[in-house]
ZADO-1210 file (C-alpha; in nm, 4 decimals, padded with zeros to 6 digits):
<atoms>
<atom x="-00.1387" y="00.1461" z="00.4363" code="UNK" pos="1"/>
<atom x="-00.2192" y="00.1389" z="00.0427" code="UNK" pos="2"/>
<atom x="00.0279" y="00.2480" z="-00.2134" code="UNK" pos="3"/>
<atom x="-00.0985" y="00.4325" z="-00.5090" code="UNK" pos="4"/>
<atom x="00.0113" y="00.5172" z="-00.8168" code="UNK" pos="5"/>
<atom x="-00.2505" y="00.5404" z="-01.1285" code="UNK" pos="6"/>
<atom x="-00.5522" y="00.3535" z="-00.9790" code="UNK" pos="7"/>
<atom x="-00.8019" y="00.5696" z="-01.0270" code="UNK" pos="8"/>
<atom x="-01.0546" y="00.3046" z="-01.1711" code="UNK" pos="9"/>
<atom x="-00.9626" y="00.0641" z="-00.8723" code="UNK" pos="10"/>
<atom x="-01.0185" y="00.3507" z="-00.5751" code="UNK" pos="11"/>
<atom x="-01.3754" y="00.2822" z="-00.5975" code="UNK" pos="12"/>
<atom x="-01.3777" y="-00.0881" z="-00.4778" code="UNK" pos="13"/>
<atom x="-01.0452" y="00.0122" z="-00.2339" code="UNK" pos="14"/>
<atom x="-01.2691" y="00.3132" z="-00.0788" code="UNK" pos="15"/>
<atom x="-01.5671" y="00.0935" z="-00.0264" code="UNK" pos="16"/>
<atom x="-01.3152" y="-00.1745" z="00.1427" code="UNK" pos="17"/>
<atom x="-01.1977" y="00.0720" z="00.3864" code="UNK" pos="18"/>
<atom x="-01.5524" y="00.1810" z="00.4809" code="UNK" pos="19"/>
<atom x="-01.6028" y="-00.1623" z="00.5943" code="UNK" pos="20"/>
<atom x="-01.2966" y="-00.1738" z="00.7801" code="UNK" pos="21"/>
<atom x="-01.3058" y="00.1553" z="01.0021" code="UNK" pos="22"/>
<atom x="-01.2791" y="00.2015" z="01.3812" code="UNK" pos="23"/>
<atom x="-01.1522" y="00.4687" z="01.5740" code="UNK" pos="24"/>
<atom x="-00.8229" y="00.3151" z="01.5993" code="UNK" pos="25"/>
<atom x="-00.7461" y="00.2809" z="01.2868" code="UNK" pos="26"/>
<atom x="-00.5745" y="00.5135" z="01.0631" code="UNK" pos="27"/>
<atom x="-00.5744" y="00.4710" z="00.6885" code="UNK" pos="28"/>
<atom x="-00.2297" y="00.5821" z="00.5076" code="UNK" pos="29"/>
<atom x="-00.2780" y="00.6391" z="00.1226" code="UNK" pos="30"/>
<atom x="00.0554" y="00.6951" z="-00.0944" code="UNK" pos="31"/>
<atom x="00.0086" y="00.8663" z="-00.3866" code="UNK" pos="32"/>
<atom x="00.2950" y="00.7581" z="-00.5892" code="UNK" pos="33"/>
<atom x="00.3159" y="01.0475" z="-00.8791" code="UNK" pos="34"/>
<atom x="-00.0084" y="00.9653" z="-01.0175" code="UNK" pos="35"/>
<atom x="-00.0885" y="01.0959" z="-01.3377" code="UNK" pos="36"/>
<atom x="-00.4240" y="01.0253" z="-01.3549" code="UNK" pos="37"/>
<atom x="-00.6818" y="01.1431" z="-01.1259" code="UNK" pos="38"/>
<atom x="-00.5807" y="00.8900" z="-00.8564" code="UNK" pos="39"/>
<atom x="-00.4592" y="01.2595" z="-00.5955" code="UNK" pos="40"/>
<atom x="-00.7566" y="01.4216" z="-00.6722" code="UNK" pos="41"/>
<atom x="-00.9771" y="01.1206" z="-00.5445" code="UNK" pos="42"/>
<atom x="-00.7837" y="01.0214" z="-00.2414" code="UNK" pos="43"/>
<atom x="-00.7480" y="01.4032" z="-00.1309" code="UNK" pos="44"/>
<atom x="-01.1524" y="01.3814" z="-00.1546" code="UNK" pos="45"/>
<atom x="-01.2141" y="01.0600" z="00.0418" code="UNK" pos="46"/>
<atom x="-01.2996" y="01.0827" z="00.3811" code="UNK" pos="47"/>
<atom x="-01.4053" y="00.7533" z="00.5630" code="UNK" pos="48"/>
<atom x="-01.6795" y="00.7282" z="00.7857" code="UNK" pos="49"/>
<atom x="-01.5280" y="00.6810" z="01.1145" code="UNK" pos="50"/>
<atom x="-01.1636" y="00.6413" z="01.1966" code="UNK" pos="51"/>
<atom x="-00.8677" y="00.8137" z="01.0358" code="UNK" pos="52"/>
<atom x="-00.6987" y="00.8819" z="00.7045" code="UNK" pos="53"/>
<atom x="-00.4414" y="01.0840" z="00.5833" code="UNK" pos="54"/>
<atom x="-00.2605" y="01.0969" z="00.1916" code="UNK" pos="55"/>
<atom x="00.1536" y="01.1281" z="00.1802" code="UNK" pos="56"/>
<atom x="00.2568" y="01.2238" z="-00.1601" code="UNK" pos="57"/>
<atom x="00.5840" y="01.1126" z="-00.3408" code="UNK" pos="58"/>
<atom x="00.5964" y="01.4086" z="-00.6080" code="UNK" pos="59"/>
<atom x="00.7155" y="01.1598" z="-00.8831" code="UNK" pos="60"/>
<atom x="00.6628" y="00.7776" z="-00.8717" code="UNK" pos="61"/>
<atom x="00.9613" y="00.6018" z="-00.6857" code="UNK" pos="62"/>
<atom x="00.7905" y="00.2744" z="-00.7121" code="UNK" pos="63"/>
<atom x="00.5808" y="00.0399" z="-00.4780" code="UNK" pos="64"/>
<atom x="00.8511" y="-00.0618" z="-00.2407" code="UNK" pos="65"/>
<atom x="00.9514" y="00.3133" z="-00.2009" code="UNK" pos="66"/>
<atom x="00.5470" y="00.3667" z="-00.1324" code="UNK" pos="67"/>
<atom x="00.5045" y="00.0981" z="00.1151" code="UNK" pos="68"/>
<atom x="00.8625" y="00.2570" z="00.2736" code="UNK" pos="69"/>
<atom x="00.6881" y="00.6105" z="00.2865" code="UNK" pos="70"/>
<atom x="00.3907" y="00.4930" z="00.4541" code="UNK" pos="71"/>
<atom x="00.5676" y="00.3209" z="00.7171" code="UNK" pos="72"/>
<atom x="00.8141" y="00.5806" z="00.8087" code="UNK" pos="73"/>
<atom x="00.4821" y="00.7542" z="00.8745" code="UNK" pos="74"/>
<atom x="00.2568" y="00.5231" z="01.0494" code="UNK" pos="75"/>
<atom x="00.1714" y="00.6119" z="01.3876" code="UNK" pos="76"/>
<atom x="-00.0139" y="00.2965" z="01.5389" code="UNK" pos="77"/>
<atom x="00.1404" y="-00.0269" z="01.6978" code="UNK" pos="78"/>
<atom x="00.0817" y="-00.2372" z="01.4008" code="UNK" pos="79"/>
<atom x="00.0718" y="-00.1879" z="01.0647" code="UNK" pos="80"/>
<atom x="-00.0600" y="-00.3802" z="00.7354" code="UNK" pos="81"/>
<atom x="-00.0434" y="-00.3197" z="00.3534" code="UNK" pos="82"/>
<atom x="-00.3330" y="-00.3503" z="00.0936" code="UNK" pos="83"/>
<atom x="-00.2405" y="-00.2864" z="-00.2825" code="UNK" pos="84"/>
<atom x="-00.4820" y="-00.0382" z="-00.4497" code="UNK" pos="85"/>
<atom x="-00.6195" y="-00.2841" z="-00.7116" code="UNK" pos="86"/>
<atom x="-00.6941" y="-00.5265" z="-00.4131" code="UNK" pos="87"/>
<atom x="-00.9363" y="-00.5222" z="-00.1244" code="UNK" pos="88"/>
<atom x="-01.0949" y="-00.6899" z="00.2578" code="UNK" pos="89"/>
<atom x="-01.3713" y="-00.8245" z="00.3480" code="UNK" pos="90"/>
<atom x="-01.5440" y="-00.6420" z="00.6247" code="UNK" pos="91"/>
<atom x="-01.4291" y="-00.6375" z="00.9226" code="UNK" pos="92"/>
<atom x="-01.0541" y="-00.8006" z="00.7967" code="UNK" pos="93"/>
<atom x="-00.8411" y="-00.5557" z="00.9898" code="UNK" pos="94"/>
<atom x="-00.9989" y="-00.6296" z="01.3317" code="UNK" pos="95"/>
<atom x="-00.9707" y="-01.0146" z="01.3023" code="UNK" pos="96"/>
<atom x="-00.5870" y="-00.9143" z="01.1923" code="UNK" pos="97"/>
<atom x="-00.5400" y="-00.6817" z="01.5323" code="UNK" pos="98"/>
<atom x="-00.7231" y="-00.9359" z="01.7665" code="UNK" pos="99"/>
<atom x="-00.5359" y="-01.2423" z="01.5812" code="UNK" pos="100"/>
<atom x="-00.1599" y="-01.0837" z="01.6866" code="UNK" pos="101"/>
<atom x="-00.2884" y="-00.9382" z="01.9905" code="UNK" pos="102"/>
<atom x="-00.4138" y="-01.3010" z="02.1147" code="UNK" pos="103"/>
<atom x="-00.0879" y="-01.4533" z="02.0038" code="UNK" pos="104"/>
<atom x="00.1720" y="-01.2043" z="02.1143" code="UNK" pos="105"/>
<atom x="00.3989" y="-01.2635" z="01.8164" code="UNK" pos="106"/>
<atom x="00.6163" y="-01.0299" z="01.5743" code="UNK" pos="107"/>
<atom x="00.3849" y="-01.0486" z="01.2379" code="UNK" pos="108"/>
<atom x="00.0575" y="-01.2877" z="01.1763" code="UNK" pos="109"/>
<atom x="00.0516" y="-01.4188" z="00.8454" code="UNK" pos="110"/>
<atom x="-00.2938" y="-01.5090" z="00.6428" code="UNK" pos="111"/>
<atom x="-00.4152" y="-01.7133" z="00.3980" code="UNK" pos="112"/>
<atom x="-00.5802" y="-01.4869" z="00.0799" code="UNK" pos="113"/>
<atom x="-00.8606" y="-01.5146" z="-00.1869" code="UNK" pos="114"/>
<atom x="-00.7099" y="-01.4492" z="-00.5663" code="UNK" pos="115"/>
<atom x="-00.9856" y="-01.3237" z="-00.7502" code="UNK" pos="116"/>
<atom x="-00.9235" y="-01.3516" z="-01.1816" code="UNK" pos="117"/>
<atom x="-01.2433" y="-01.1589" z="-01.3496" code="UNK" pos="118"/>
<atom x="-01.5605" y="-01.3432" z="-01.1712" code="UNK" pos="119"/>
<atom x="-01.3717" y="-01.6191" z="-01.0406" code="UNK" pos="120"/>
<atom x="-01.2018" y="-01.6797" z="-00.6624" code="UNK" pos="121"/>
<atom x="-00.9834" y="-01.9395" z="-00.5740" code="UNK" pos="122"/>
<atom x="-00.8918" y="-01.9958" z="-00.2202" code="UNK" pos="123"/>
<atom x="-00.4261" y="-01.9836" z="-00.1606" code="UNK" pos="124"/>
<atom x="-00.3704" y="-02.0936" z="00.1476" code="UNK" pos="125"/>
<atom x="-00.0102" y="-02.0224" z="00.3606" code="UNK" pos="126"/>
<atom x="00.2013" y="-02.3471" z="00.3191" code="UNK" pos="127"/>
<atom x="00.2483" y="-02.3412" z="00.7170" code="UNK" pos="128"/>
<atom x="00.0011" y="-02.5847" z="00.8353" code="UNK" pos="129"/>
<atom x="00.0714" y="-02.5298" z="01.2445" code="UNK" pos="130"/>
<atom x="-00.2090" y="-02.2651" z="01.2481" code="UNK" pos="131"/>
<atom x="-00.2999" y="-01.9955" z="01.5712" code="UNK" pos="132"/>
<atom x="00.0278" y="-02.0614" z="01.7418" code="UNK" pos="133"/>
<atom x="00.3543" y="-01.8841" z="01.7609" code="UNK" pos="134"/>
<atom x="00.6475" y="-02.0194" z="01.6183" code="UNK" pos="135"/>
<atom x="00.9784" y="-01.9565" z="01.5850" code="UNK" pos="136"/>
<atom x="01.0683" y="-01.6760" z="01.2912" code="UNK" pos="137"/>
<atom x="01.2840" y="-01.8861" z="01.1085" code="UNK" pos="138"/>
<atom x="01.0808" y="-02.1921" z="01.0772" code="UNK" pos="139"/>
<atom x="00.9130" y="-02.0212" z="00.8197" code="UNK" pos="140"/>
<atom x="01.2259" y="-02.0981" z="00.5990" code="UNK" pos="141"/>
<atom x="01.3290" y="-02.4729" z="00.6710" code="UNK" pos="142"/>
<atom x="01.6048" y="-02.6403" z="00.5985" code="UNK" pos="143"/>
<atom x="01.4241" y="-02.9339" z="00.3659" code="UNK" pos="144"/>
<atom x="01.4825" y="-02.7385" z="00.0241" code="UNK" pos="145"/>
<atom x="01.2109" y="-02.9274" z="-00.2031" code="UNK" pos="146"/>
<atom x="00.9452" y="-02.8257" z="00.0951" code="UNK" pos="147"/>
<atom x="00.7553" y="-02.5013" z="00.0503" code="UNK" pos="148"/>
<atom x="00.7617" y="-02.2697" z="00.3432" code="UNK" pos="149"/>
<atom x="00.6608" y="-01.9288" z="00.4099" code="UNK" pos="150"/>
<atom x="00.9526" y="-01.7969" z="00.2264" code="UNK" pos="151"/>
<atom x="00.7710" y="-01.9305" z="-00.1022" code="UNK" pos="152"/>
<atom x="00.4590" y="-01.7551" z="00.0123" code="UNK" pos="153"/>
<atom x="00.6251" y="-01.3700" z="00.0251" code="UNK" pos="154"/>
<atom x="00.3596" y="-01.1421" z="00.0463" code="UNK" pos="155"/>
<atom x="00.3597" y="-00.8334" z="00.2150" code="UNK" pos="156"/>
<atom x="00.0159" y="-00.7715" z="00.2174" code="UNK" pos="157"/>
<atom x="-00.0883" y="-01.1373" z="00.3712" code="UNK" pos="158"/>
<atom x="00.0306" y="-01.0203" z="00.7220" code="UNK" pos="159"/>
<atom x="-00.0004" y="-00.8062" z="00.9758" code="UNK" pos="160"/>
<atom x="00.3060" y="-00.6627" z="01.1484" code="UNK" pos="161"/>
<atom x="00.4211" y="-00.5223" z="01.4915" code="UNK" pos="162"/>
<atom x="00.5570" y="-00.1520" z="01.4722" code="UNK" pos="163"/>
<atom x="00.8500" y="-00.3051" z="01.6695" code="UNK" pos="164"/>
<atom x="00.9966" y="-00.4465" z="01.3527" code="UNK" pos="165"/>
<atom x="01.0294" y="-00.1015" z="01.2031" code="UNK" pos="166"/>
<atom x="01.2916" y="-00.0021" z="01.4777" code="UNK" pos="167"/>
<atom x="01.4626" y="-00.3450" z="01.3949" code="UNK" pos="168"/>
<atom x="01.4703" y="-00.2201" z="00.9953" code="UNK" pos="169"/>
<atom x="01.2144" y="-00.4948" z="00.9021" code="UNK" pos="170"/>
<atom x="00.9492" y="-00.3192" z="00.7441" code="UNK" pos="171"/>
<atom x="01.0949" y="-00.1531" z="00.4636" code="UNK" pos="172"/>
<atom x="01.2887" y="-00.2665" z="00.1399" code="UNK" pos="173"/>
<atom x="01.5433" y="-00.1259" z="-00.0863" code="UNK" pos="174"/>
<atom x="01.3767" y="00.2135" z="-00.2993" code="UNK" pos="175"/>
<atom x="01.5734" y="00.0769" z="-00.5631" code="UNK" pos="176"/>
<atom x="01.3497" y="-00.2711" z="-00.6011" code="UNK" pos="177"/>
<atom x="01.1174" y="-00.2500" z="-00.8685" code="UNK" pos="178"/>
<atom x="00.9850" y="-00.6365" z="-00.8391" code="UNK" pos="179"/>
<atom x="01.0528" y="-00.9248" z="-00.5995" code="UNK" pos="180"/>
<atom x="01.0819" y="-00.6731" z="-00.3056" code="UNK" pos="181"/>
<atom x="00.8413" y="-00.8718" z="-00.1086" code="UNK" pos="182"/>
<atom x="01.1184" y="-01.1931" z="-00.1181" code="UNK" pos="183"/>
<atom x="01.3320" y="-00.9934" z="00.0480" code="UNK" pos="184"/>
<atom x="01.0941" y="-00.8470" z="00.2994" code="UNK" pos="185"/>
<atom x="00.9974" y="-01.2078" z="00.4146" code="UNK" pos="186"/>
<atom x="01.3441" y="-01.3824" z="00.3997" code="UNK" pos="187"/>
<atom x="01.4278" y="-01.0863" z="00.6498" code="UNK" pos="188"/>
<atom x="01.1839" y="-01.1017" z="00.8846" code="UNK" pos="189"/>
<atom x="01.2255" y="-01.4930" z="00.8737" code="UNK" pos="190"/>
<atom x="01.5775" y="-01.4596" z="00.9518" code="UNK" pos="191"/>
<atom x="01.5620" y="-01.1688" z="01.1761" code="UNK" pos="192"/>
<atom x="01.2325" y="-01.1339" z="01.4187" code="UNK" pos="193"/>
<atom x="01.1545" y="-01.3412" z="01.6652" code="UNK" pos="194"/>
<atom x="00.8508" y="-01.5413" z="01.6274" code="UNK" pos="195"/>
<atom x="00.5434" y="-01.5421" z="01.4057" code="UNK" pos="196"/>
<atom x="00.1750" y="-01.6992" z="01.3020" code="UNK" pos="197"/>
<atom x="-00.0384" y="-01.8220" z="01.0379" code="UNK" pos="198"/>
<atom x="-00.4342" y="-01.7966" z="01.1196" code="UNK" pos="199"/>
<atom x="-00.6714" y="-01.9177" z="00.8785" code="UNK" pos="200"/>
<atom x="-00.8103" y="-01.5577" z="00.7946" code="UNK" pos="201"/>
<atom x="-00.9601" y="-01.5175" z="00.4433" code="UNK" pos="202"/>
<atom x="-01.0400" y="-01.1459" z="00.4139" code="UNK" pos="203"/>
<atom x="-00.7875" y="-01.0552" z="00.1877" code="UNK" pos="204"/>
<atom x="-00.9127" y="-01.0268" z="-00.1675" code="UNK" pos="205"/>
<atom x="-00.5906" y="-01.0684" z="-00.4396" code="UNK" pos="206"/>
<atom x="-00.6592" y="-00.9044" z="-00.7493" code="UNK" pos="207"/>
<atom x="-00.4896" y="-01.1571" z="-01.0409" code="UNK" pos="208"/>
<atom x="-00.3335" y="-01.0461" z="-01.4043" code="UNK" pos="209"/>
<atom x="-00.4155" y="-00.6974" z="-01.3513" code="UNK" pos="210"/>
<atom x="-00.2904" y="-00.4887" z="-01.7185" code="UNK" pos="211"/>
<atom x="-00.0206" y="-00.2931" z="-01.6366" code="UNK" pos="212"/>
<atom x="00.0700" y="-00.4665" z="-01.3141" code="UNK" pos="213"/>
<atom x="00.4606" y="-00.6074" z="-01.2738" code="UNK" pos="214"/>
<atom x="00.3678" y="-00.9196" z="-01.3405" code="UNK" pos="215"/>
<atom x="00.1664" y="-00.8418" z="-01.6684" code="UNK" pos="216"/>
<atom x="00.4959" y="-00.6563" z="-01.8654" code="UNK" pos="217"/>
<atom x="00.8491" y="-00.7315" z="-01.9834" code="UNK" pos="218"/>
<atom x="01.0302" y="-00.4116" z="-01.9224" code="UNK" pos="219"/>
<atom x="01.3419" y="-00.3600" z="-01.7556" code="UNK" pos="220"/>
<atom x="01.1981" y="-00.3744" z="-01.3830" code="UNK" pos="221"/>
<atom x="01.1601" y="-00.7866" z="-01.4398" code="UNK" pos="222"/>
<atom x="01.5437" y="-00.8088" z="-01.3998" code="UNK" pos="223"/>
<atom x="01.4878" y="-00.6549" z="-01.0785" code="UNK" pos="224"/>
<atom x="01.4610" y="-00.9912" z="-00.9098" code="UNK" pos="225"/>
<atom x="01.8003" y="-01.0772" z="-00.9658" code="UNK" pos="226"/>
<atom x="01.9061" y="-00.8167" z="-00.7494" code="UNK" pos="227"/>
<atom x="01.6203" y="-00.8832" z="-00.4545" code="UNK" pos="228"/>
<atom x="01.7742" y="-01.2410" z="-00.4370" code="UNK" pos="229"/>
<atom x="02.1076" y="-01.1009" z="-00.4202" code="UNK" pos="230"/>
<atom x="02.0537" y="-00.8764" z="-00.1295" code="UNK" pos="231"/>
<atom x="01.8799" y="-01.1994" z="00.0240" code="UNK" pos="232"/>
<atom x="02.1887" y="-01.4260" z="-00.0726" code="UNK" pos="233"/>
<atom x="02.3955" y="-01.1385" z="00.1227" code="UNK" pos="234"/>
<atom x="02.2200" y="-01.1815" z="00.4357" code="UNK" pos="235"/>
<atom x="02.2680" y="-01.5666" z="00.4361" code="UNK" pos="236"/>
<atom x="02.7073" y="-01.4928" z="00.4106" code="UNK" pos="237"/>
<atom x="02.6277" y="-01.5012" z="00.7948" code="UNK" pos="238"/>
<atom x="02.7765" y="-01.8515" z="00.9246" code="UNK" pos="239"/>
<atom x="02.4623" y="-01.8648" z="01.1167" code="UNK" pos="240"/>
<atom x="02.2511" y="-01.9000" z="00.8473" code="UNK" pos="241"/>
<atom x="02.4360" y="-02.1628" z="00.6556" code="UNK" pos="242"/>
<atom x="02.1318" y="-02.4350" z="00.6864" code="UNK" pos="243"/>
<atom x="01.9119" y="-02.2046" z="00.4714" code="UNK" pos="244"/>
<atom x="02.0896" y="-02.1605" z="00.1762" code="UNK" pos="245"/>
<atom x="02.0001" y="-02.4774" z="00.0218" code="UNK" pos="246"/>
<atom x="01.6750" y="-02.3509" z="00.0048" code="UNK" pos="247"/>
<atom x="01.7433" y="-01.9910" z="-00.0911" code="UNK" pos="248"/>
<atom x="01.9800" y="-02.1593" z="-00.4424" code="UNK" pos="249"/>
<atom x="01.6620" y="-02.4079" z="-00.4811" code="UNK" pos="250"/>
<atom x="01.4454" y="-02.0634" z="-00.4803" code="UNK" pos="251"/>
<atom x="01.6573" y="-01.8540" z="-00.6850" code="UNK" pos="252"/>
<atom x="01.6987" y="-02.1459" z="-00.9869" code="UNK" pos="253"/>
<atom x="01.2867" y="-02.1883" z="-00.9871" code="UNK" pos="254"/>
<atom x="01.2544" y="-01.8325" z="-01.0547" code="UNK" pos="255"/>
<atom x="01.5357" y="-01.8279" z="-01.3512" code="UNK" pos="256"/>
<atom x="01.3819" y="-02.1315" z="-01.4745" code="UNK" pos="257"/>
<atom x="01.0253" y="-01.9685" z="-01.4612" code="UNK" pos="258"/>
<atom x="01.1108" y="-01.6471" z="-01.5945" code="UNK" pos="259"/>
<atom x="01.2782" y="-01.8241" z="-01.8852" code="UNK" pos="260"/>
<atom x="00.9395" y="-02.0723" z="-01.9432" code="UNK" pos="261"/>
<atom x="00.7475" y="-01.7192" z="-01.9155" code="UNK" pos="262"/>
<atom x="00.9939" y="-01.5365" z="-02.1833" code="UNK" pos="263"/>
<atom x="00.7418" y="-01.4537" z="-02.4522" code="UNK" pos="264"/>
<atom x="00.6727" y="-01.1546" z="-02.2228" code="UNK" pos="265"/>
<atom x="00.9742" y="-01.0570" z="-02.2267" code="UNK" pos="266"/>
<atom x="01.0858" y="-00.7480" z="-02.4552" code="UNK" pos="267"/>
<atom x="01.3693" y="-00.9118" z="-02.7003" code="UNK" pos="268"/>
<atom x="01.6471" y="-00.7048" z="-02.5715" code="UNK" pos="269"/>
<atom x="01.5538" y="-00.7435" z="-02.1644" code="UNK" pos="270"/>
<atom x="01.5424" y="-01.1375" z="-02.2427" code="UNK" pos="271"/>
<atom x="01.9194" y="-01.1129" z="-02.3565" code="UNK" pos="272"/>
<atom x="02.0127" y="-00.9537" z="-02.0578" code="UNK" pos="273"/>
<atom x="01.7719" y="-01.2102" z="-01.8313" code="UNK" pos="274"/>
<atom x="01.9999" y="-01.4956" z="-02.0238" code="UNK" pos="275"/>
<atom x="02.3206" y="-01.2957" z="-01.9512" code="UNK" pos="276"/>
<atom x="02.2930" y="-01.2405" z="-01.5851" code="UNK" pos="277"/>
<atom x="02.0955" y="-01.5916" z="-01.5835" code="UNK" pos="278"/>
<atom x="02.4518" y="-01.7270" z="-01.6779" code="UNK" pos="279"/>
<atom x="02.6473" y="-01.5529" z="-01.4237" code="UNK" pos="280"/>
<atom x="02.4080" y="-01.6293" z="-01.1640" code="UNK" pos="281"/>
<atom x="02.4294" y="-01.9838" z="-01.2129" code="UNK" pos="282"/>
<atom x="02.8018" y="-01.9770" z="-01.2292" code="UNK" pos="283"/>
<atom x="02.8273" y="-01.8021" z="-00.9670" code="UNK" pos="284"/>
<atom x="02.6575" y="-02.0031" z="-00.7104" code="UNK" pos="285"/>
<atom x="02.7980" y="-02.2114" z="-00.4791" code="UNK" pos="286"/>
<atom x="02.8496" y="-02.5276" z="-00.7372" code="UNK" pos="287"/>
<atom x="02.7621" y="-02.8284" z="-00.4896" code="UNK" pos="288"/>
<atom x="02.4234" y="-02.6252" z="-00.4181" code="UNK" pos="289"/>
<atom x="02.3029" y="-02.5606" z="-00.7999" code="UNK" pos="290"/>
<atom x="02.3884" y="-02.9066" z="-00.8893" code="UNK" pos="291"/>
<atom x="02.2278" y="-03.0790" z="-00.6561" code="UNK" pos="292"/>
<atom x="01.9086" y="-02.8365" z="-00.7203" code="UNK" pos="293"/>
<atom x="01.9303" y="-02.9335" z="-01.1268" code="UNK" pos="294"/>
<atom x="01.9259" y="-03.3008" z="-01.0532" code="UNK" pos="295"/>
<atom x="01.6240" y="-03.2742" z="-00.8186" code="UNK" pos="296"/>
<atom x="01.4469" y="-03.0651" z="-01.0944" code="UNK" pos="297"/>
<atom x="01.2051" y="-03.2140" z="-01.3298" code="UNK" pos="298"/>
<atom x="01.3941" y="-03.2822" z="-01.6612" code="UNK" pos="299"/>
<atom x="01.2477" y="-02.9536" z="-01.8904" code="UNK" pos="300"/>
<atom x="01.3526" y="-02.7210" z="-01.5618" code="UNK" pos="301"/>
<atom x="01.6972" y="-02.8831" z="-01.5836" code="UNK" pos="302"/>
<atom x="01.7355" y="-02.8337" z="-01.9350" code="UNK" pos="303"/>
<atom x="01.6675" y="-02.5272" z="-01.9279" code="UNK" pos="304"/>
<atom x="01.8998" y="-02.4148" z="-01.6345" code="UNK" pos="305"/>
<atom x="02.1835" y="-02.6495" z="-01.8095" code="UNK" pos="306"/>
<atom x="02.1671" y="-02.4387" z="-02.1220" code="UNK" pos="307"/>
<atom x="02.1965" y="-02.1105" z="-01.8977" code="UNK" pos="308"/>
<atom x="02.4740" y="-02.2561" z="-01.7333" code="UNK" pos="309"/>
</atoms>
């Protein structure tokens, strides 16, 4: 499934991707998110060589987790994947992805990915290291809060995912979620599904500092993550679920303290606000938890969430 919205100049490289990752059972789901550019006008013209494809249409742009949301209400097969326009497979991708969670039996398979910057590639690999078996769900998170898991690896688009998840009401995200929607997308299906993978796969191509992309701007929509952790930090009231939040406070400090490092991007006014709720984040946390994460932070990190505090 691919969500749209002004990509003309990428649909190129994303049409010759799916070419060379058609079968007969595979249908293609393109979302044009109220394009203003010629991005409808090229999708209702591409027809792929073999398989399926069909284009759903939000009239006005609702945003990429409202896309992804559109194309899964619609999808018809028993698993389902998601490839950002501006990014693309290597041949033959998608069938390594069926026949890796059809070998495996698990909920969702999760991949490793090339990020490709201009001419570059660099290979970012999944910090699971048990590879081609299944494992529990929420052994992705981990209870060890200074060790990365798969929760610190949230992409959507790294994985493939049984349809049976949809039913559960793990495949789709708040509308409202402008950035950081994939965090909660993985911290659900971490806490929630059953059991998952990680296979060595390295067909997906990630396309880096893209202009015009959420992580290239400093509107409005970069606060945004403030509420994805909060709907994850919701989930984790449960009782059950008291050994992960450790980890989720140790999460939600590193990306305050990153967004602040990274607030030259940040338009004047939005940066006051980021500071603001910043603040009332950080008071608001369980205290034990965000002390404990300062003193295990290296000393600039600390500073800075000190001063915010």
């Amino acid at each position: 499934m691919v969500p749209c919205h002004d990509v003309a100049r990428f649909l190129p490289t994303t049409f010759a991707s799916i070419q060379q990752n058609v079968a007969d059972d595979i249908e293609w789901l393109l979302v044009d998110d109220g394009s203003t550019d010629t991005t409808a006008v090229l999708l209702e013209r591409f027809v792929p060589a073999r398989g399926r494809a069909r284009v759903l249409t939000n009239p006005t742009a609702l945003g990429l987790a409202e896309a992804r949301n559109t194309g899964v209400r619609a999808a018809e097969g028993r698993y389902v994947t998601f490839l950002d326009a501006d990014d693309w497979y290597a041949a033959g991708h998608l069938e390594r992805l069926v026949e890796a969670i059809e070998r495996l039996g698990v909920d969702f398979v999760r991949t490793d990915h090339v990020q490709a910057k201009g001419v570059t590639r660099a290979t970012h690999r999944a910090p699971e290291t048990r590879r081609n078996r299944p494992l529990d769900a929420r052994t992705g998170i981990g209870t060890d809060p200074a060790r990365m898991s798969m929760v610190d690896y949230p992409y959507a688009w790294s994985a493939v995912y049984d349809m049976r998840l949809r039913h559960r009401g793990l495949l789709t995200v708040d509308p409202r979620l402008h950035t950081a929607e994939d965090r909660v997308m993985a911290w659900r299906l971490h806490l929630h599904a059953d059991s998952y993978a990680v296979v060595g796969l390295l067909g997906m191509f990630y396309r880096r500092d893209v202009a015009g992309s959420l992580t290239a701007i400093g509107d409005e929509r970069q606060l945004h993550f403030f509420d994805s952790l909060d709907l994850i930090g919701a989930e984790l009231e449960d009782p059950g679920f008291a050994a992960y939040r450790p980890k989720f406070v140790r999460t939600f400090l590193g990306l305050i303290a990153h967004h602040e490092e990274s607030r030259a991007h940040l338009e004047p006014e939005v940066h006051r606000r980021f500071r603001e709720r910043a603040g009332r984040t950080l008071r608001g946390l369980p205290t034990d938890l965000v002390e404990a994460t300062i003193a295990a932070s290296e000393p600039r990190r600390a500073r800075i969430l000190e001063s915010l505090r």
